[in-house]
N, C-alpha and C positions, 0 to 999 in steps of 0.2 A: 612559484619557482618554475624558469622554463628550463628544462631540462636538455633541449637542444642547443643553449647559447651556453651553458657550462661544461668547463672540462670536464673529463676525466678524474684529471688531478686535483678540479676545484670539488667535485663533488667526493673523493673520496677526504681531501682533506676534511672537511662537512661533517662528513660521516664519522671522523674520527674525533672532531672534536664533541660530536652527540657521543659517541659512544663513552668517552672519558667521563661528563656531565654525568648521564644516567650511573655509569661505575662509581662517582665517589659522590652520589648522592644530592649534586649540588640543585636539583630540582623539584620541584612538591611534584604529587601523585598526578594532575591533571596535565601539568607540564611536560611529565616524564611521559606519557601515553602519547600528546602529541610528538613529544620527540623520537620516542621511539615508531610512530608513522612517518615520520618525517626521514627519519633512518632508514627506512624498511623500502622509501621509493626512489632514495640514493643508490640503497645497497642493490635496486634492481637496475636502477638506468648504468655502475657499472659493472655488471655483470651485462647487458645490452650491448656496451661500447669494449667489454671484452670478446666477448663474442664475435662484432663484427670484424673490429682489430683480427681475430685470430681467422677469420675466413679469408683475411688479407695478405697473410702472412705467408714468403714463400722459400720456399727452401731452396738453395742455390749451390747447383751441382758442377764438380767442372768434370766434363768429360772429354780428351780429346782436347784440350787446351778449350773447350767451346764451355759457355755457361747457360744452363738448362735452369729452368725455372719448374717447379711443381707447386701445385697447392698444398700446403700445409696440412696432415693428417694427424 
């Protein structure tokens, strides 16, 4: 899996349909282990691309008719 040519949205989809899987048991014990690693480096590349998203984020102020940008705290 390369983690940089998937979204966001594709890798949390991913994640949700593992997660479902593992929940209603639709996988033997060996299955389930890789899924849940397989989970486990979705659940961190979006927690990465939330991250970055949020250091991106700016707040937008109107002062004086004028619009002020700040970083996101």
């Amino acid at each position: 899996m390369n983690k940089e040519k998937n979204s966001f949205e594709d890798n949390l989809k991913k994640l949700e349909q593992i997660v479902e899987k593992l929940e209603n048991g639709e996988a033997d014990l060996e299955e389930s282990v890789k899924l849940y690693e397989e989970g486990m480096k979705l659940k961190e590349n979006c927690e990465e691309k939330l991250k970055s998203i949020e250091s991106q984020i700016k707040k937008i102020k109107q002062d004086n008719k004028k619009i002020l940008k700040e970083d996101f705290k």
